[in-house]
ChimeraX commands (.cxc) that place a marker at each C-alpha (Angstrom):
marker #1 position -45.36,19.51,6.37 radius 0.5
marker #1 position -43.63,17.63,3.37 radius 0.5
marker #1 position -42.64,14.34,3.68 radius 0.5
marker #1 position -39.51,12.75,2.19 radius 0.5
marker #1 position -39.45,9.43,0.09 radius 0.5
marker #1 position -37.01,8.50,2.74 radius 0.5
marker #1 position -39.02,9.06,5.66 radius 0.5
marker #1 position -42.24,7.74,3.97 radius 0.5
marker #1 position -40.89,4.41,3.00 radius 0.5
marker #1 position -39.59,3.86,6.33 radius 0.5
marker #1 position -43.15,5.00,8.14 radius 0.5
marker #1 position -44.71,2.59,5.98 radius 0.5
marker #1 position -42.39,-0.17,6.98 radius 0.5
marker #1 position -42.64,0.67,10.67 radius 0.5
marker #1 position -46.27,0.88,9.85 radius 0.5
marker #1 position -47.14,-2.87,8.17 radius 0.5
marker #1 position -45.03,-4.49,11.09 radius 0.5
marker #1 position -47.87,-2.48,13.84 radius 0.5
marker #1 position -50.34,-3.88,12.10 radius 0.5
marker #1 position -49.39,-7.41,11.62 radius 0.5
marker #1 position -48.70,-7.69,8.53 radius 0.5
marker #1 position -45.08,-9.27,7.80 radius 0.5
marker #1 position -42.24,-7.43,5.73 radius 0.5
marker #1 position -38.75,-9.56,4.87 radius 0.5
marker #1 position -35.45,-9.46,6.21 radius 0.5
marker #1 position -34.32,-7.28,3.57 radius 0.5
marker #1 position -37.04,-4.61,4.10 radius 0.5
marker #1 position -35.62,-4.90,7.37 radius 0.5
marker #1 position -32.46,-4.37,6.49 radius 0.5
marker #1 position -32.54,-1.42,3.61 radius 0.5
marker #1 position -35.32,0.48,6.66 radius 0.5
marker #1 position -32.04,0.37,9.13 radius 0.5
marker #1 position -29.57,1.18,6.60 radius 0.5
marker #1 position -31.86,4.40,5.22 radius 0.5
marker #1 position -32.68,5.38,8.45 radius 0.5
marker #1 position -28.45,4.96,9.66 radius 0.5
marker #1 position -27.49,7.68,6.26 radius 0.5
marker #1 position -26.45,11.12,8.32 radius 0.5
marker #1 position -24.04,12.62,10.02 radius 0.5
marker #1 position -22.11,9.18,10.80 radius 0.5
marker #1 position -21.48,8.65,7.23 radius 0.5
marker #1 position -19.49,11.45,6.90 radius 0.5
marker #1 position -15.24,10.98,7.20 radius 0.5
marker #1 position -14.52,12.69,10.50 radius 0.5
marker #1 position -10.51,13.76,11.06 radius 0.5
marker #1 position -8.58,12.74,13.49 radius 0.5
marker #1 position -6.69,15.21,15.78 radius 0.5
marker #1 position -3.65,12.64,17.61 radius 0.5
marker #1 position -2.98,13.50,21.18 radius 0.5
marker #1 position 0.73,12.90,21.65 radius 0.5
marker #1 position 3.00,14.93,24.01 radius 0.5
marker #1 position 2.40,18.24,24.93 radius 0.5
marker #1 position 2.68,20.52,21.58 radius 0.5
marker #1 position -0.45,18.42,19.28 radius 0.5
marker #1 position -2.65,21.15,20.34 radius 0.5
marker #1 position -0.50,23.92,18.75 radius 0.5
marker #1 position -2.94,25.46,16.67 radius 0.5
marker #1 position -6.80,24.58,18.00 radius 0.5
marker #1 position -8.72,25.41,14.71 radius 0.5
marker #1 position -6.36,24.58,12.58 radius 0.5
marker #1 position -7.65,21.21,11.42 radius 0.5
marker #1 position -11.62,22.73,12.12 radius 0.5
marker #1 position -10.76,25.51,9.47 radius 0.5
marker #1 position -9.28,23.06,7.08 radius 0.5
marker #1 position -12.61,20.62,6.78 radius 0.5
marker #1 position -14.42,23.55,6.65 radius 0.5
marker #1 position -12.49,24.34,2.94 radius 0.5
marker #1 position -12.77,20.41,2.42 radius 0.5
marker #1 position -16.27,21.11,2.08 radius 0.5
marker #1 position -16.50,24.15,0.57 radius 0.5
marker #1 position -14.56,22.99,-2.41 radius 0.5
marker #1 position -15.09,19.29,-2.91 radius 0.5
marker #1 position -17.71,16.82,-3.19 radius 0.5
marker #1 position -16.38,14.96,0.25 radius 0.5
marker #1 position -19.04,14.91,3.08 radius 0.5
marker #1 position -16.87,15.60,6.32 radius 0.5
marker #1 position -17.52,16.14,9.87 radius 0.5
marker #1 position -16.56,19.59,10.57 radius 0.5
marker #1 position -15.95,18.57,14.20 radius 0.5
marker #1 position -12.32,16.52,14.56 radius 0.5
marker #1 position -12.27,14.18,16.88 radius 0.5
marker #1 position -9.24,13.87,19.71 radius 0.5
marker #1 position -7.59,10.62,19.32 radius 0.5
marker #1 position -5.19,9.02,21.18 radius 0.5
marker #1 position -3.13,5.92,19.90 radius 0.5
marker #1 position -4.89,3.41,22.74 radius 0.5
marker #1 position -8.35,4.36,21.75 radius 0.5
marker #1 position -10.05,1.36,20.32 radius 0.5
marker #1 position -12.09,2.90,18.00 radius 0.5
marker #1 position -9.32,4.37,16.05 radius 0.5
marker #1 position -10.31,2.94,12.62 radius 0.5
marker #1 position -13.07,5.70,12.97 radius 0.5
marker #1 position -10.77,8.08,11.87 radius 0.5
marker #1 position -9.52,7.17,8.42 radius 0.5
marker #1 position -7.84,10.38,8.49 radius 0.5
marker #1 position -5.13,11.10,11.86 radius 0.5
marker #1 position -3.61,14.68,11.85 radius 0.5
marker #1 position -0.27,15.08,14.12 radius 0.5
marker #1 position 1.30,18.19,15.18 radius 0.5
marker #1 position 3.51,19.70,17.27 radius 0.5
marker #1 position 6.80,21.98,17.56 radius 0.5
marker #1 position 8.48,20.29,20.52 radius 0.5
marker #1 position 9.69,16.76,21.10 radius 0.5
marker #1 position 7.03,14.33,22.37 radius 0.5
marker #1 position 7.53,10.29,24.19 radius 0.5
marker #1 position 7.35,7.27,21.94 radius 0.5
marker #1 position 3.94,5.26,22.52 radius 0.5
marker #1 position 4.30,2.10,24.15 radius 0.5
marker #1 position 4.66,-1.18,22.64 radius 0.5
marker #1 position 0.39,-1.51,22.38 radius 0.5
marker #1 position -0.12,2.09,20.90 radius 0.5
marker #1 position 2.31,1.40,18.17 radius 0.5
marker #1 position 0.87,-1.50,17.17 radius 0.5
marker #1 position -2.43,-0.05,16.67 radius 0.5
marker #1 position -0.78,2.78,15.00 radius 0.5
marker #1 position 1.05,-0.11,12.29 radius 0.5
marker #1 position -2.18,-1.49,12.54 radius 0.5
marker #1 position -3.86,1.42,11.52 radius 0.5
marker #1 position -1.79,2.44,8.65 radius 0.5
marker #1 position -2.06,-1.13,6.97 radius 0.5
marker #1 position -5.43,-1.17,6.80 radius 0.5
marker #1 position -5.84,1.69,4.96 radius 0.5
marker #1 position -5.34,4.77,7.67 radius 0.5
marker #1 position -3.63,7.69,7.01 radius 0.5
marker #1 position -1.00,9.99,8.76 radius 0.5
marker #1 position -0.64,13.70,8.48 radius 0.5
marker #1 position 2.19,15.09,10.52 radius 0.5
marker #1 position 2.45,18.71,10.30 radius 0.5
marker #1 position 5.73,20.32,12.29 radius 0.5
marker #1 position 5.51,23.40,13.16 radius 0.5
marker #1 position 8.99,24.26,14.30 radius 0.5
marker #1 position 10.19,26.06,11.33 radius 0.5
marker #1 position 13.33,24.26,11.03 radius 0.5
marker #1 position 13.93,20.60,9.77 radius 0.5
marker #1 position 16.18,19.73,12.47 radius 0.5
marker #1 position 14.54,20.66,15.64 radius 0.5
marker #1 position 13.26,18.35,18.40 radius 0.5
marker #1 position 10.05,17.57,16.92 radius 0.5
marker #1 position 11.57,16.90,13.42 radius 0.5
marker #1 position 13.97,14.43,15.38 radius 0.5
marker #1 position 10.85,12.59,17.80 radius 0.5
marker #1 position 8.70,11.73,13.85 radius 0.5
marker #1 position 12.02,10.36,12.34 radius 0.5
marker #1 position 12.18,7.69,15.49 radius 0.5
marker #1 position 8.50,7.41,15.24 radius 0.5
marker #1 position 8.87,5.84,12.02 radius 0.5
marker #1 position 12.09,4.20,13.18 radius 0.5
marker #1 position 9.69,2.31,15.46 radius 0.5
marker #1 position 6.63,1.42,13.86 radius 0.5
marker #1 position 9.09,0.33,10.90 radius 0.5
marker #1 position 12.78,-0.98,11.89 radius 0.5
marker #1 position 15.22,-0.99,9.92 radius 0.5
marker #1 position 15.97,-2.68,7.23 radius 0.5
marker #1 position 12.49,-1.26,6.43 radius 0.5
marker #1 position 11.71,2.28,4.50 radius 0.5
marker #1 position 12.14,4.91,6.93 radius 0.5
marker #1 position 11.26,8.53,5.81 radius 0.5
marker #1 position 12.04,9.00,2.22 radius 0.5
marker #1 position 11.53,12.04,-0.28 radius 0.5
marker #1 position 7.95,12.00,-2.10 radius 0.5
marker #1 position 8.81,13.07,-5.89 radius 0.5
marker #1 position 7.19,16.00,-7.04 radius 0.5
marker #1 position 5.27,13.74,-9.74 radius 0.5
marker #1 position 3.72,11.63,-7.27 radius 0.5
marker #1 position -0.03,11.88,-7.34 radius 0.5
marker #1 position -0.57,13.71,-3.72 radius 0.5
marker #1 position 0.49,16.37,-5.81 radius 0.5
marker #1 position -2.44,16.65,-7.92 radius 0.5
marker #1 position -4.85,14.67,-6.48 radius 0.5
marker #1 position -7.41,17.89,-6.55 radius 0.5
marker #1 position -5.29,20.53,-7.47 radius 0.5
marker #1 position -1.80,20.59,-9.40 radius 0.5
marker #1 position 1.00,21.75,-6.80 radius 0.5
marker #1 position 4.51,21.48,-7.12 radius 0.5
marker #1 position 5.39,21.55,-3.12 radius 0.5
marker #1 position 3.94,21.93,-0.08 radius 0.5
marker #1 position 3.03,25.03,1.58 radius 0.5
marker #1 position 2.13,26.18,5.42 radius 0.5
marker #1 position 2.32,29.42,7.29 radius 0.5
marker #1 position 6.05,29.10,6.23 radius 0.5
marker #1 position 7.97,28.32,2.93 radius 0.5
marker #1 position 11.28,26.75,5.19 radius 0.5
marker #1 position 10.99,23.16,2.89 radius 0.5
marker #1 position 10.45,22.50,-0.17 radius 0.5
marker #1 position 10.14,18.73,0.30 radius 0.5
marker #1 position 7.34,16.58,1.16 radius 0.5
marker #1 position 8.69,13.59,2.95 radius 0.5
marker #1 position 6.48,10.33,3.64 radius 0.5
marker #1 position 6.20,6.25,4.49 radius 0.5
marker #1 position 5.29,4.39,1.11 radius 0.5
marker #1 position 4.08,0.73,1.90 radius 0.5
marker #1 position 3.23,-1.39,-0.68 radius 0.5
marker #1 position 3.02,1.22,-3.07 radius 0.5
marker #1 position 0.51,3.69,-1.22 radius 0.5
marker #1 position 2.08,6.78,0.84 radius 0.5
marker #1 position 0.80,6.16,4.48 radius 0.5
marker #1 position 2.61,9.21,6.21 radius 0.5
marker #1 position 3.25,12.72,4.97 radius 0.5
marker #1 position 5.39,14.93,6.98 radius 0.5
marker #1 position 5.51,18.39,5.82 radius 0.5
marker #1 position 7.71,20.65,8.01 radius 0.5
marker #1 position 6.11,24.33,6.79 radius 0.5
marker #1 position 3.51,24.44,10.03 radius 0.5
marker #1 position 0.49,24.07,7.68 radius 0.5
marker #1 position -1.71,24.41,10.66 radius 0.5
marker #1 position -0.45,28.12,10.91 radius 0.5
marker #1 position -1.48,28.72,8.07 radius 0.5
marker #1 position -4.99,27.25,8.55 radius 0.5
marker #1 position -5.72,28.97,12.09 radius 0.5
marker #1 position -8.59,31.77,12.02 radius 0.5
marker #1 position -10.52,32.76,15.61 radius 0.5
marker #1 position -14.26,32.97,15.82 radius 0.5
marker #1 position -13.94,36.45,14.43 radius 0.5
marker #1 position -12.78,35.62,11.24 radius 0.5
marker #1 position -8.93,37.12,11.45 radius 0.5
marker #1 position -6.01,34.33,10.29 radius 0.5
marker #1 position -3.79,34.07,13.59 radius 0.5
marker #1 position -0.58,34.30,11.49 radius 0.5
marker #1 position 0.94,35.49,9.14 radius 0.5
marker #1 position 2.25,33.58,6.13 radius 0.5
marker #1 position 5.82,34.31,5.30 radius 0.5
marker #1 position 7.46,35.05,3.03 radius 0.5
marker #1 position 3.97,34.76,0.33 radius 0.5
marker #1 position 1.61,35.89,2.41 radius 0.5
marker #1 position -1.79,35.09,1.19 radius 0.5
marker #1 position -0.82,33.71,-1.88 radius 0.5
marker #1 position 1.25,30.85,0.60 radius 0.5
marker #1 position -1.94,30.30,2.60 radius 0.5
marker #1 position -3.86,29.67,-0.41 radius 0.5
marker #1 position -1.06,27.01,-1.65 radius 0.5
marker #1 position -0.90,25.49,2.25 radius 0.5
marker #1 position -5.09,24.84,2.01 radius 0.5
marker #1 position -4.93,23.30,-1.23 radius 0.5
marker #1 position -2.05,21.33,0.03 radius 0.5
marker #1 position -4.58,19.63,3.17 radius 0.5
marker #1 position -7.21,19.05,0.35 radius 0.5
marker #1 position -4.95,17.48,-1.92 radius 0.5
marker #1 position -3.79,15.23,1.08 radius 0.5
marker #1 position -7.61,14.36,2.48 radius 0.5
marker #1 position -8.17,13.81,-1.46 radius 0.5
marker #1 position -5.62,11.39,-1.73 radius 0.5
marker #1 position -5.94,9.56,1.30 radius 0.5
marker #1 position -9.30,9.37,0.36 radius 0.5
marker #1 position -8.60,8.31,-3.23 radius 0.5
marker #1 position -4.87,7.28,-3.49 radius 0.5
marker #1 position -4.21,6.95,-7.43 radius 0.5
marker #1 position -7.43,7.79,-8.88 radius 0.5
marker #1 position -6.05,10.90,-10.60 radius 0.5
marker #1 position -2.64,9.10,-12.00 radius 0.5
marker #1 position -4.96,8.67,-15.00 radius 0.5
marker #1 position -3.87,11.90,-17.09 radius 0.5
marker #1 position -6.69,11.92,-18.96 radius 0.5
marker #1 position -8.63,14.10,-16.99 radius 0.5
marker #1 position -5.76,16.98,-16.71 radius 0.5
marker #1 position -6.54,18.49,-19.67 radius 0.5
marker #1 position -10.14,19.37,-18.65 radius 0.5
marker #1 position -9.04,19.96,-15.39 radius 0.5
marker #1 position -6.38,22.82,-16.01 radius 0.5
marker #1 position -9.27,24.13,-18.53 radius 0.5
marker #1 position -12.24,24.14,-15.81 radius 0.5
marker #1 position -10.12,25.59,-13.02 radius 0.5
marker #1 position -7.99,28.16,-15.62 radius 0.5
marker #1 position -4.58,26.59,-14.38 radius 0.5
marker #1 position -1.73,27.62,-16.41 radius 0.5
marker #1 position 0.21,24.46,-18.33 radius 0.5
marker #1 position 3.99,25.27,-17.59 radius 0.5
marker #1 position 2.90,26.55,-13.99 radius 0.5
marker #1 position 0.55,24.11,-11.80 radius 0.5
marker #1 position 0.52,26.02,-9.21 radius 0.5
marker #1 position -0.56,28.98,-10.23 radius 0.5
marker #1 position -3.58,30.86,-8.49 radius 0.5
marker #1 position -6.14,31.62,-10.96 radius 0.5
marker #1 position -7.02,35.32,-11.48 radius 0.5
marker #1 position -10.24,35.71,-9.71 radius 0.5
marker #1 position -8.64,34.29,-6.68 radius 0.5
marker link #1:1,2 radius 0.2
marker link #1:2,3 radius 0.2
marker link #1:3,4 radius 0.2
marker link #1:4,5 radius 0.2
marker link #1:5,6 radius 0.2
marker link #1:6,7 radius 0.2
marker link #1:7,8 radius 0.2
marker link #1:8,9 radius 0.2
marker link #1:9,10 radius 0.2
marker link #1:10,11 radius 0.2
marker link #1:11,12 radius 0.2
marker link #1:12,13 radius 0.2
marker link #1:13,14 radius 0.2
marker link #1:14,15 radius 0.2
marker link #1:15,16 radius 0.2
marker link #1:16,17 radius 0.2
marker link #1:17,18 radius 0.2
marker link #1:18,19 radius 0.2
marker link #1:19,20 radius 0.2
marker link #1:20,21 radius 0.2
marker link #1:21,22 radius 0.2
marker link #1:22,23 radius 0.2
marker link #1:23,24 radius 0.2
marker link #1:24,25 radius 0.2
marker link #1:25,26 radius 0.2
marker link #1:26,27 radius 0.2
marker link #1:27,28 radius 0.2
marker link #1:28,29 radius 0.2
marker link #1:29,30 radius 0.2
marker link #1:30,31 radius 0.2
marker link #1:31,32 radius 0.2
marker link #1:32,33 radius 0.2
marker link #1:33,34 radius 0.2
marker link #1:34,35 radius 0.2
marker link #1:35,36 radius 0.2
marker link #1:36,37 radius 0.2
marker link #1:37,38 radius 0.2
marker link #1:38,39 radius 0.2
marker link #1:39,40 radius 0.2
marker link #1:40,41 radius 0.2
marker link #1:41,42 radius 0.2
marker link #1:42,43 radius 0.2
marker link #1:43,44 radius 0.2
marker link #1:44,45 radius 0.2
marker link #1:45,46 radius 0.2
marker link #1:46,47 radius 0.2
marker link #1:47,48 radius 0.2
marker link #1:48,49 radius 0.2
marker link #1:49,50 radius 0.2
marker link #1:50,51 radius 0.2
marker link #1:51,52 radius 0.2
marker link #1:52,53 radius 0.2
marker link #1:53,54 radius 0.2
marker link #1:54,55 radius 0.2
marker link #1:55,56 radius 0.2
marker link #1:56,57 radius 0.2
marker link #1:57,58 radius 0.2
marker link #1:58,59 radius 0.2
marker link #1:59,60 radius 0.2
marker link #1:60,61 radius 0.2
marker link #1:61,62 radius 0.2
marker link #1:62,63 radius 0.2
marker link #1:63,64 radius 0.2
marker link #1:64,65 radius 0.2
marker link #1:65,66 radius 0.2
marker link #1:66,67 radius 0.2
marker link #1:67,68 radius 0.2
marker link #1:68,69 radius 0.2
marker link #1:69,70 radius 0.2
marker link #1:70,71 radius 0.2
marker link #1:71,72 radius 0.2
marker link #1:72,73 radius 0.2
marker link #1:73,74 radius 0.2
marker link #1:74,75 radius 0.2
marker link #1:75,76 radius 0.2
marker link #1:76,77 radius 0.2
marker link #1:77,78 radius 0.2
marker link #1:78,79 radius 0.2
marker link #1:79,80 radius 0.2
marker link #1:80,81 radius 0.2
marker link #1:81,82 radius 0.2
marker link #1:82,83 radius 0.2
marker link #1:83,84 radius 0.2
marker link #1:84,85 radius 0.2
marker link #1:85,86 radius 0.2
marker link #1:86,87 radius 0.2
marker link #1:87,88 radius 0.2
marker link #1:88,89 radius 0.2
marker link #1:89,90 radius 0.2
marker link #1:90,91 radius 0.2
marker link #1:91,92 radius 0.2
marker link #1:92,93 radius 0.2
marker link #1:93,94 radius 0.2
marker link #1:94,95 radius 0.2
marker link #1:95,96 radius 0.2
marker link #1:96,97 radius 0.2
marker link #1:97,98 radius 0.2
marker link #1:98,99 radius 0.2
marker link #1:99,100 radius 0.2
marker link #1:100,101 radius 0.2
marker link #1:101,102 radius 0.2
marker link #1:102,103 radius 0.2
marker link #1:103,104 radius 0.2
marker link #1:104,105 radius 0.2
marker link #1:105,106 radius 0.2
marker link #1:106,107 radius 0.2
marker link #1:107,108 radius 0.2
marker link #1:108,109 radius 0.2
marker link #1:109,110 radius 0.2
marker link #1:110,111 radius 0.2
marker link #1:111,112 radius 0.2
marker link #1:112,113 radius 0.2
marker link #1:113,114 radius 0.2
marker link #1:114,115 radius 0.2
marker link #1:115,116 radius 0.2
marker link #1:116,117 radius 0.2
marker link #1:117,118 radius 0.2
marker link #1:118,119 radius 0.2
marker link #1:119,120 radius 0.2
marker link #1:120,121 radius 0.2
marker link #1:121,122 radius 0.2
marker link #1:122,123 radius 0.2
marker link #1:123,124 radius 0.2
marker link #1:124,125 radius 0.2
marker link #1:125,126 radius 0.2
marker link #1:126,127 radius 0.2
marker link #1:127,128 radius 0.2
marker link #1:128,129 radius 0.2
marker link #1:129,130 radius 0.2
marker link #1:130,131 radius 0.2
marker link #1:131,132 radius 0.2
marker link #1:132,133 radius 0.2
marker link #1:133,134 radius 0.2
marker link #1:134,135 radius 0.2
marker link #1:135,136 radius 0.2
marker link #1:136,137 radius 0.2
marker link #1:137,138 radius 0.2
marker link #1:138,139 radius 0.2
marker link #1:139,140 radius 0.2
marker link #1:140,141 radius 0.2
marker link #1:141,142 radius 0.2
marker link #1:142,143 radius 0.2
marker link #1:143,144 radius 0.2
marker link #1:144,145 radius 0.2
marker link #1:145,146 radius 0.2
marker link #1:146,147 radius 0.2
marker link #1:147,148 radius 0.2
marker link #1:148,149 radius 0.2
marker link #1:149,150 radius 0.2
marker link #1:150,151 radius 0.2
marker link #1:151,152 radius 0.2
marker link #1:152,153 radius 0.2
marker link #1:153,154 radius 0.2
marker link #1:154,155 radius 0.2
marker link #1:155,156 radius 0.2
marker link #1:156,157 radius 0.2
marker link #1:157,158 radius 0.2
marker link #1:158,159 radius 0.2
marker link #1:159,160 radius 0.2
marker link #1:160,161 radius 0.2
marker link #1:161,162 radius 0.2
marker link #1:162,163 radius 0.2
marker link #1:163,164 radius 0.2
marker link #1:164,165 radius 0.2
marker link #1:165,166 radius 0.2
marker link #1:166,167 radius 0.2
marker link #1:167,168 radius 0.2
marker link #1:168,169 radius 0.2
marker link #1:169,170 radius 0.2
marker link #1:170,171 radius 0.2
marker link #1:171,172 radius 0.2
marker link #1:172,173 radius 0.2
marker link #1:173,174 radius 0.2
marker link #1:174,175 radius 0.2
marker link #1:175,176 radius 0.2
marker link #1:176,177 radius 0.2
marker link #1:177,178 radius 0.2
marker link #1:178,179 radius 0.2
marker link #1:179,180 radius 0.2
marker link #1:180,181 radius 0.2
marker link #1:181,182 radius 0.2
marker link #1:182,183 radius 0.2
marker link #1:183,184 radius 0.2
marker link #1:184,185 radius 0.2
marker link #1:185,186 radius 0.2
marker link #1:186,187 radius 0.2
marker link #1:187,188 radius 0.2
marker link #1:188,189 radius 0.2
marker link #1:189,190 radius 0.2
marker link #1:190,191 radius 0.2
marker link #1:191,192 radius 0.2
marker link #1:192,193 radius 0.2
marker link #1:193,194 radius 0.2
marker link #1:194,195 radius 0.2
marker link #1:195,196 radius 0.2
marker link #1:196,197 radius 0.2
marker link #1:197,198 radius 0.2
marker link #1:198,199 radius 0.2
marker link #1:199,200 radius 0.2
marker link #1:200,201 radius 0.2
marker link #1:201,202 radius 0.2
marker link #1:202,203 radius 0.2
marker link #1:203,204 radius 0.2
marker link #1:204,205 radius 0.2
marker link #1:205,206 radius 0.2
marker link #1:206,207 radius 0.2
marker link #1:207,208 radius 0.2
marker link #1:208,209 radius 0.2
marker link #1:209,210 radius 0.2
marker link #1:210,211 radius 0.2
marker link #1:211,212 radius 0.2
marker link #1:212,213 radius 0.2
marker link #1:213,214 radius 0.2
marker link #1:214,215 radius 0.2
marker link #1:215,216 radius 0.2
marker link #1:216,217 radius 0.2
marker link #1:217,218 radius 0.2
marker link #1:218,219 radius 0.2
marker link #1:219,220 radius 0.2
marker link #1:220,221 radius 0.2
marker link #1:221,222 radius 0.2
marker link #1:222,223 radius 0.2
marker link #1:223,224 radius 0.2
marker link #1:224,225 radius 0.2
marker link #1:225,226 radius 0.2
marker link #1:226,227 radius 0.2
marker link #1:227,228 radius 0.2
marker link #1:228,229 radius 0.2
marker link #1:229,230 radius 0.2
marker link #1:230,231 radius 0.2
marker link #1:231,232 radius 0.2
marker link #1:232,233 radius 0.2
marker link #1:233,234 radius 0.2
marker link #1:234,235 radius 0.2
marker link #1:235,236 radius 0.2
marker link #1:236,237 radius 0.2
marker link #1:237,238 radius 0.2
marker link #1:238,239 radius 0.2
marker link #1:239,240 radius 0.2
marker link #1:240,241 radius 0.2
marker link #1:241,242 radius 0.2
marker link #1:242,243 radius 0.2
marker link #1:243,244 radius 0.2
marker link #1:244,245 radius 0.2
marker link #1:245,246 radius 0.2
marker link #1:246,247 radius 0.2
marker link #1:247,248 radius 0.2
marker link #1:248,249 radius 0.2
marker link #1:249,250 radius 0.2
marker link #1:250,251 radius 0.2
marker link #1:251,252 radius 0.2
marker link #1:252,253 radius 0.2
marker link #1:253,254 radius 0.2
marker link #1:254,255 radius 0.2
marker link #1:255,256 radius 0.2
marker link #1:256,257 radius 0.2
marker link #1:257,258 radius 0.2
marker link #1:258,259 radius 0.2
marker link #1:259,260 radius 0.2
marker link #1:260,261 radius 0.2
marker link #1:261,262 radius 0.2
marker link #1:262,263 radius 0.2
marker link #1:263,264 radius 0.2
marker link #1:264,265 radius 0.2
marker link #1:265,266 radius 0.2
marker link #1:266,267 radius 0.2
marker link #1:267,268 radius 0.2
marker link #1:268,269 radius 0.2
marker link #1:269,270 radius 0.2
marker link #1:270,271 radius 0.2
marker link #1:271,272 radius 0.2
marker link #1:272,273 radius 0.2
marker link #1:273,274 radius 0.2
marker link #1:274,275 radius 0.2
view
């Protein structure tokens, strides 16, 4: 049976300490960290249990990391985890996914302040409606969401521009897609000069559902396949940028970029041919 360089440094660590023979603190210290590298160190995604709709679509978010890893370099856990806001191990999930096509309560004073918490240490918020309209009950429970974890005179819920990096973060989109094509808008929380929440209102999640048998549970209207392509590079392009926030404002890299992936230049979001 081979043996790895990993494994065989850390037998012969184990080894020199069983037979008396001493080995420093930091030999110590680089055996535990080797032996810790695995399936902890990989960003795990967040599902947020809040009212009674977040479970809309159960493999939605599973489907998504499973692209997330197909495509990019980004070790993920292809398992989300179920969060709630009380948990204390929240900062786990770097990533928290909310969605939902009904309205749902407010958190209490506590959960919102780990929420606020989260967010300004670095955590991001996905919240994905899937009511298909932009003025339904859910639409109206995120805007006092916001309202709470950020009274006025604060930033509520403001347009993101269509130059802002989220938008090409992996791939070069002009608006965000989902099983439906009802808003052309992405709307989000910017706090000191990082986007903390994105709200897209085009039920991405539908878009991203497939059973164990490999069908997609929905349709995609009105682009049909074409839209569900757009609606996964949209969730990359958000785990990409939550991951990296401005790392590809630098535009030198878009030239190569659109070259490597055969975008078009006066059309970013075009599908390339062999797609």
């Amino acid at each position: 049976m081979s043996l790895s360089r990993r494994h065989f440094l850390g037998f012969s660590l184990v080894g020199l300490s069983l037979v008396g023979l001493p080995f420093s603190g930091v030999a110590a210290f680089r055996l535990r960290s080797a032996l810790a590298i695995g399936p902890s160190s990989r960003i795990r995604l967040g599902q947020l249990e809040l009212g009674q709709s977040w479970l809309t679509h159960p493999s939605a978010l599973r489907r998504l990391t499973r692209e997330v890893e197909k495509r990019t370099s980004i070790e993920v856990d292809l398992t989300p985890k179920t969060v709630r806001l009380s948990n204390s191990d929240l900062h786990e999930t770097p990533i928290l996914y909310l969605a939902g096509n009904r309205e749902f309560p407010m958190p209490d004073k506590k959960e919102i302040a780990n929420l606020r918490r989260f967010l300004t240490f670095g955590g991001f918020l996905i919240i994905d409606s899937a009511e298909g309209r932009s003025d339904g009950a859910f639409d109206a429970s995120v805007r006092q969401l916001v309202e709470t974890l950020y009274p006025p005179p604060s930033k509520q819920l403001e347009l993101i521009s269509q130059k802002h990096v989220v938008f090409k973060s992996f791939y070069l989109l002009k608006r965000p897609m989902g099983r439906l094509a009802s808003s052309s808008a992405l709307e989000g929380v910017v706090r000191d000069g990082r986007l903390a929440i994105a709200y897209v209102k085009n039920d991405m999640g539908g878009a991203w559902s497939r059973d164990d048998f490999g069908n997609w549970e929905f349709q995609c209207q009105p682009g049909g396949e074409r839209q569900r392509e757009q609606s996964f590079r949209m969730g990359i392009n958000l785990i990409m940028y939550a991951l990296c926030l401005d790392y590809k404002s630098d535009q030198v890299h878009v030239d190569f970029i659109m070259r490597k992936r055969r975008w078009q230049p006066n059309d970013g979001a075009e599908i390339p041919e062999d797609e």
